[in-house]
N, C-alpha and C positions, 0 to 999 in steps of 0.2 A: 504494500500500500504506500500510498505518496506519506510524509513525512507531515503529522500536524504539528500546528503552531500555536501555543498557548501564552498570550501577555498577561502580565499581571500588573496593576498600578495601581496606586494608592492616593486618597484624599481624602480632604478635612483638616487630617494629620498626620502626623509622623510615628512608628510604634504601634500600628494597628496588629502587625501580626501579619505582613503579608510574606514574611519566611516562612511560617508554619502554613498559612494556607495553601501558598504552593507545595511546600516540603506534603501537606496532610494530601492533597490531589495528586501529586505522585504517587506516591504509597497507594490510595484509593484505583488510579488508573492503571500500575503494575498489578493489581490485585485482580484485575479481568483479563489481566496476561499481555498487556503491552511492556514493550521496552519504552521506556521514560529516563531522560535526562536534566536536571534542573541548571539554568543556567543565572547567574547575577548580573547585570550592570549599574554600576555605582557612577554617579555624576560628577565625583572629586576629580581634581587634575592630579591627584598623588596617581601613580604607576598603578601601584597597590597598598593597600593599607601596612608593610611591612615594615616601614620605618615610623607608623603613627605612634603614640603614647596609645597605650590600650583604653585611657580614659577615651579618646577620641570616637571610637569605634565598638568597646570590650576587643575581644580575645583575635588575634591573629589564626587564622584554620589552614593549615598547611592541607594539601591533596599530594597523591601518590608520586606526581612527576615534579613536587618542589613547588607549585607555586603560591604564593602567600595571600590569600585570600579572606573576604567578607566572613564574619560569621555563621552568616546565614547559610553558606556551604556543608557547616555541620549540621544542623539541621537536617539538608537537601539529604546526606548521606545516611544521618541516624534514621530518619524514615525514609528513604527508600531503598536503602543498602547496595547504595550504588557509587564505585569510587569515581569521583568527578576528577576533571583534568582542567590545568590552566585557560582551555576557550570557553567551562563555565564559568569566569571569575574574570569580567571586561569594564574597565574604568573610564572615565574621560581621560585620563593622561594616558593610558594604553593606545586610544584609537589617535590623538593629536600626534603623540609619537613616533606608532607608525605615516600617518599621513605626513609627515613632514622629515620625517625617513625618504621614503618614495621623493618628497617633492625634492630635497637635494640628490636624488639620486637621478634625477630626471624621468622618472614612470611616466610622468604627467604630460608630459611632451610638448612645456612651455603653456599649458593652458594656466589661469589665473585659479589656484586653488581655493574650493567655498567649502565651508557647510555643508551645500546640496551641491552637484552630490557628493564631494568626497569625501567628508566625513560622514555621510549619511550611508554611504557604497563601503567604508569599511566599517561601519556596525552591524549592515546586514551582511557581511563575509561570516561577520563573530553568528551573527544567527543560521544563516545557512552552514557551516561548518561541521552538521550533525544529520545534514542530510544522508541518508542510507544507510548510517549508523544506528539509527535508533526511530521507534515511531512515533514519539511525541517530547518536543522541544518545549518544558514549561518554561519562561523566562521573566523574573522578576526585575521591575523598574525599581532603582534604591529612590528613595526622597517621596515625594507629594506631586502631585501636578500641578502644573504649573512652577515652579521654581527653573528659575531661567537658565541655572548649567544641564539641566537635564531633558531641555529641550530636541535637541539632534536626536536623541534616543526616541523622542518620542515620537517626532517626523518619521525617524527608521520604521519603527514600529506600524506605524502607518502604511508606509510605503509598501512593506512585506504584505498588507492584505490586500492593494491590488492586484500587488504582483502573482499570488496566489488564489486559487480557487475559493469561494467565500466558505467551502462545508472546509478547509485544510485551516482555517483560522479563527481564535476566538479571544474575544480581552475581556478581560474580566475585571471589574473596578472594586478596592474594597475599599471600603469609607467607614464613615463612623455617625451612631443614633445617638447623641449626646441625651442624658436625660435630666431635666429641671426639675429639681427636687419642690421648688417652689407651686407649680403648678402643676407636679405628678404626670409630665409627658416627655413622649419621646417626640423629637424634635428632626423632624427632615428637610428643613429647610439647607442646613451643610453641605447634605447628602445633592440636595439637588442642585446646588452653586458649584458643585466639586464636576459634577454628570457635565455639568453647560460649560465649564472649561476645558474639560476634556473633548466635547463634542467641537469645542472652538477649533482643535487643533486638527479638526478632519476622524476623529474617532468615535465611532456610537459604540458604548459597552453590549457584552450581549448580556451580560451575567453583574450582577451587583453583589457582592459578598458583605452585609453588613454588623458592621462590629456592633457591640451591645451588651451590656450588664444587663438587663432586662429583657425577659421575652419582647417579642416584635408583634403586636397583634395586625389581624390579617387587613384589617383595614388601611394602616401604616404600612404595609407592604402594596397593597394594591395603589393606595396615592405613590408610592416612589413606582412604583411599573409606570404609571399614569405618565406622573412630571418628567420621567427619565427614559422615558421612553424603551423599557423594555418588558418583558413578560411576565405577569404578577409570580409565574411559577421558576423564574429566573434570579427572581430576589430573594437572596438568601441568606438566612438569620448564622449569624457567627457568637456563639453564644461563647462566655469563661465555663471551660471545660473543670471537671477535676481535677481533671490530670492531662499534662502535656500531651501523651500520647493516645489518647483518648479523645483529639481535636478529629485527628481521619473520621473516627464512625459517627461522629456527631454531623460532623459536613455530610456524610452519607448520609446521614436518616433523615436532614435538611433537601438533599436532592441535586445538589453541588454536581458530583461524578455522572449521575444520573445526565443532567443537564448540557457538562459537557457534551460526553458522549453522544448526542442528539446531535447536537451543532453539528460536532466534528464527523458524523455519521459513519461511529463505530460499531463493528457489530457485536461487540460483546458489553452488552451493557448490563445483564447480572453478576455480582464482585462476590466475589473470593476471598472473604473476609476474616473466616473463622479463626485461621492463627492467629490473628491481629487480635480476634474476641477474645480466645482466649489466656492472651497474654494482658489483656488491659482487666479478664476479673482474676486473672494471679495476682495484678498489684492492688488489686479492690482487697483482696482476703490478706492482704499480709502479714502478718504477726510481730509484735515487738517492736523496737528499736535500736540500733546503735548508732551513737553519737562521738561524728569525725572532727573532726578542728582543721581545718585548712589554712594555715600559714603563710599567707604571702602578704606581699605588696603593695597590691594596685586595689585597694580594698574599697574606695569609695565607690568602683562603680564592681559589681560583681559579675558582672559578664564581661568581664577581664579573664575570669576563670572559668566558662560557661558550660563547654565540654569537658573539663573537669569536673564539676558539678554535677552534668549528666551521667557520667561513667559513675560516679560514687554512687548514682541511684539506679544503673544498669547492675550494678554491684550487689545493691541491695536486692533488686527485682530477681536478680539467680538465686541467691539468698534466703528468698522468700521475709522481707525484713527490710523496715522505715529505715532510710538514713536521713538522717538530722543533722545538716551540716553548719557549722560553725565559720561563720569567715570571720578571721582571726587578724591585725595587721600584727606583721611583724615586729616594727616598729614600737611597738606597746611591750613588749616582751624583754624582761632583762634577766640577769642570772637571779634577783633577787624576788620577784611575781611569777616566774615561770611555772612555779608548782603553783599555785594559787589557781593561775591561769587555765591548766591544762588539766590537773588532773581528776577531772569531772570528763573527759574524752574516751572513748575507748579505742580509739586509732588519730594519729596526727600523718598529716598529708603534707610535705613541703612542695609546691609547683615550679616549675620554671619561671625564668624572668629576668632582667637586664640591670645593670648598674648596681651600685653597691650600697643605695640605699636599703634601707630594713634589713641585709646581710647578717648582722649581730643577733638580731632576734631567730631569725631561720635558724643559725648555728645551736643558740641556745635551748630553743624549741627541740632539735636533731638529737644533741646530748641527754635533754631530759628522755627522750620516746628510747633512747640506749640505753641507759643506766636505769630505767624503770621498765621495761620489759613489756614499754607498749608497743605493738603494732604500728611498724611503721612503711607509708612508700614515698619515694624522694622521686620527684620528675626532672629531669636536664638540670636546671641550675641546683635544684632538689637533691640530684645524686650528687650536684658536683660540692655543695658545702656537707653534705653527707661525709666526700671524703677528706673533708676542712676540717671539719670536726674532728673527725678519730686520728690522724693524726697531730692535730695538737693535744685532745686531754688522754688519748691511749698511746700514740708512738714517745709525746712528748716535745715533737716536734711543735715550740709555741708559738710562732713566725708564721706557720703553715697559712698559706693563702694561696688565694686565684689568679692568676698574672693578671687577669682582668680588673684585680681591684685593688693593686701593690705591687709597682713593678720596681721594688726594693727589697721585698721579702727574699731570705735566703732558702727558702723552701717552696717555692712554686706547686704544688702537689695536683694542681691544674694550670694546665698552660695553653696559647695558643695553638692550635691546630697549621701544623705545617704548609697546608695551602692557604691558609689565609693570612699570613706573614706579607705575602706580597698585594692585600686586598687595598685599595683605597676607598672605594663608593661603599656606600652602604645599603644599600637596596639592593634586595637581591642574591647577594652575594655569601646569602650564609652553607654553611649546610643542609641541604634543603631536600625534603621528599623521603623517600622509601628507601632505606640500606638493610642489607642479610644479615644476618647476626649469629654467630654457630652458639651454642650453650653448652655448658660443660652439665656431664653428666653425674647423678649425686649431688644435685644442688638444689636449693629450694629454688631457682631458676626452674630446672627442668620438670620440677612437680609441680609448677605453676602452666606451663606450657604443653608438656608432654609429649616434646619433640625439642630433636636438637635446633632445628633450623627456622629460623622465626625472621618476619622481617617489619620494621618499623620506619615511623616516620620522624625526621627531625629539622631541628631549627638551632644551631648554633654553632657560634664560631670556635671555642674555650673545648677543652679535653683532658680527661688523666692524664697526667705527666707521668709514663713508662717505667722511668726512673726509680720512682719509689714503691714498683709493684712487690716488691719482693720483700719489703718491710712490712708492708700493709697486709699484705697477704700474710705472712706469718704471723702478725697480731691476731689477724682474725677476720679482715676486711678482704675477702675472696675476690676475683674479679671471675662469673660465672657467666656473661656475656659476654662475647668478643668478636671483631669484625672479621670476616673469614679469612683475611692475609693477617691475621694477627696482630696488627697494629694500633685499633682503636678499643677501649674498653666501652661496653655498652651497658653493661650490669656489674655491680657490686652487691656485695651481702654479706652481713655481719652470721657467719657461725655459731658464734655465741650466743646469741639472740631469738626467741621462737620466731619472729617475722620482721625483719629487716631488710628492705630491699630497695633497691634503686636503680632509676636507668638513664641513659643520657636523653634517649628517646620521650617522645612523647603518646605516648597508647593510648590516650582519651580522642586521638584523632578517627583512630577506629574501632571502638567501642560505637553497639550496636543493642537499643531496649531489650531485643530478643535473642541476641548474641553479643554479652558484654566483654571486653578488652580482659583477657586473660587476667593480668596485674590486678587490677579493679576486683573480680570477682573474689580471688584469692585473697585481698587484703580485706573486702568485706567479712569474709568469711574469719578470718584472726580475728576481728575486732566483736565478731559477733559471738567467738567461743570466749575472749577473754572476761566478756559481763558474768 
């Protein structure tokens, strides 16, 4: 079949949720047995969010082949369990940059480069680029309509439904039912200011997706079909779910998948849904609680950490068991609160992350979870003051530091990584995407995994320093993951310790509701035997 096309945009405002509603219609249209791909465009001029502050954006989402990408990519994967690649994840400075690539390279062949079409001809490259690959392109607009850098995208967008057959395309607008507590109503006037600026731009929705703390009664659904022009059975109610993953069958029983499907004139339009049921009433029944602390940095906005967060509760979901996570700053943390702090936890989490602020508190957080015999896992920078720690208060080595945050220390116990000694730019340029990993056998590595050969994704420039493997290891600080020419350490772990472990890597990239990240399940599980 020809390749459909799904847009998705947003109005009113900003934060409606149109990650998850595309992420929940993926899911819902694999579920009748399409191949589905989700794709992002974001309206910034940055490349990619990879050199943003995580306040900017939250959490940086690496994909398989390295590239640094929107948030909302983990989403697109955790529901649809599908690993996406850099043409899901297209910017405004992506497409400027090529285009004016080509224009000094001469492609253009002296013509005066615009807008239309040549920034408009490589946006649709990025959307056609999944032709024959796969049979439905869902593609999320970042921002609001109307906001003026995100205009080109939206002309694209456009464009692609002449260009195409009307049943191969369909846009779908979510907005928002604001409710006035004042006079007890829901209010569509937003809804239909948001429909007539998008209609301005050449685009009739077919489909209304509307957000809502409150039911939508039918008559409020029938005036928006009315004023906005589309099918009272098109407007559809986007209610707060329970639970995250519990948004797919609610849009289902709304009529959402149902609806596409019509447009797009597919023929399998009864879903396939029951694994999905019956994993959203396993986390209905669950039983108990354990209570994680998660230790980092970037704490004012919490979707700094977000697929972290997810994976502790994919953790839990194998588990059968609430996780209640704590985000914790570092920063607050000294050698003299740490027990105060923490030990109401029953597993502490260290994450990755950049610079050398809150460093002291991660360290002291790491010490306490070793000397007390809590459950602990250390992510990238996680492992790497992991192995900060043990050799200053177990080798002894008190100096020990990261080259990254002391390049005085006589003990470097992490250092720069050999290729990137010669790096200048910083975008881009890290370690980036999917590396193999062999695991020694006999470790609590390989009892977490259950194979020797595992492969992860990563983000960073800083590595074990080789040098002191052989002290560290004798204390008791194992290196149980290692890169298959031997040269990179990927996992540590304390022997001494019931669950102590660490990795350079990041495993919350593919961590899965229904299939959670190895690491994650395993440390749920410590934390859940030590209550």
């Amino acid at each position: 079949m020809n390749t459909k096309y799904i847009f998705i945009t947003g109005g009113v405002v900003s934060g409606l949720g149109k990650g998850i509603t595309a992420s929940s219609l993926g899911r819902l249209l694999k579920n009748r047995g399409y191949r589905v791909i989700n794709q992002k465009f974001d309206p910034y001029i940055n490349v990619d969010p990879g050199t943003m502050s995580p306040y900017e954006h939250g959490e940086v989402f690496v994909t398989e082949d390295g590239a640094e990408t929107d948030l909302d990519l983990g989403h697109y994967e955790r529901f649809t369990d599908v690993n996406l690649n850099r043409n899901c994840s297209v910017s405004s400075g992506q497409i400027y940059q090529s285009v004016l690539n080509k224009e000094r390279r001469g492609d253009y062949l002296g013509k005066t480069v615009q807008v239309i079409p040549h920034v408009t001809n490589e946006i649709k490259e990025k959307i056609y680029s999944f032709d024959g690959q796969t049979d439905i392109v869902i593609t999320e607009l970042g921002g609001t309509i109307g906001d003026i850098e995100g205009l080109a995208f939206v002309e694209s967008i456009r464009q692609v439904g002449l260009e195409k057959k009307p049943e191969d395309v369909v846009y779908i607008h979510v907005t928002l039912l604001p409710y006035i507590s004042g006079s007890c109503e829901l209010k569509s006037k937003p809804t239909q200011h948001s429909v007539k600026e998008l209609q301005s731009f050449g685009i009739k929705p077919d489909i209304l997706v509307c957000r809502s703390e409150r039911d939508i009664p039918k008559e409020i659904r029938e005036k928006l079909a009315l004023f906005c022009n589309v099918r009272p059975e098109n407007v559809i109610p986007n209610l707060t779910a329970e639970n995250l993953y519990a948004v797919p069958l609610m849009l289902e029983k709304q009529g959402l998948a149902t609806a596409v499907c019509k447009h797009l004139q597919l023929e399998n339009i009864e879903p396939k849904n029951q694994e999905w049921e019956t994993m959203i009433e396993d986390i209905k029944n669950m039983q108990g609680q354990v209570r994680i602390a998660l230790v980092g940095k970037y704490m004012q906005l919490q979707d700094s950490y977000l697929s972290v967060a997810e994976s502790l509760r994919h953790g839990g979901f194998a588990n059968h068991v609430n996780v209640d996570i704590a985000f914790i700053d570092s920063e607050t943390i000294t050698p003299d609160n740490v027990k105060y702090v923490l030990q109401e936890y029953d597993g502490i989490l260290v994450p990755g992350g950049f610079g050398n602020r809150g460093i002291d508190g991660k360290i002291t957080a790491i010490q306490y979870a070793r000397e007390n015999n809590i459950p602990f896992l250390g992510i990238c920078l996680g492992m790497q003051m992991a192995v900060v720690e043990f050799a200053r208060h177990v080798l002894g080595l008190t100096d020990a530091n990261s080259a990254e945050f002391s390049e005085t220390t006589k003990n470097p116990v992490i250092h720069i990584m050999e290729t990137q000694k010669s790096v200048t730019k910083k975008g881009g340029t890290m370690r980036l995407g999917s590396y193999p990993c062999k695991i020694k056998k006999d470790s609590l590595a390989y009892k977490i995994y259950e194979t020797e050969d595992i492969s992860e994704r990563h983000r960073h420039r800083f590595e074990y320093n080789n040098d002191y493997k052989e002290k560290l290891e004798q204390a008791g600080l194992i290196c149980s993951g290692i890169s298959p020419d031997g040269t990179l350490v990927e996992i540590v772990e304390n022997i001494h310790h019931p669950f102590f472990i660490a990795g350079q890597f990041h495993p919350e990239f593919k961590s899965r509701p229904d299939r959670p990240a190895p690491l994650f399940k395993a440390f749920i599980k410590a934390a859940k035997e030590i209550k």
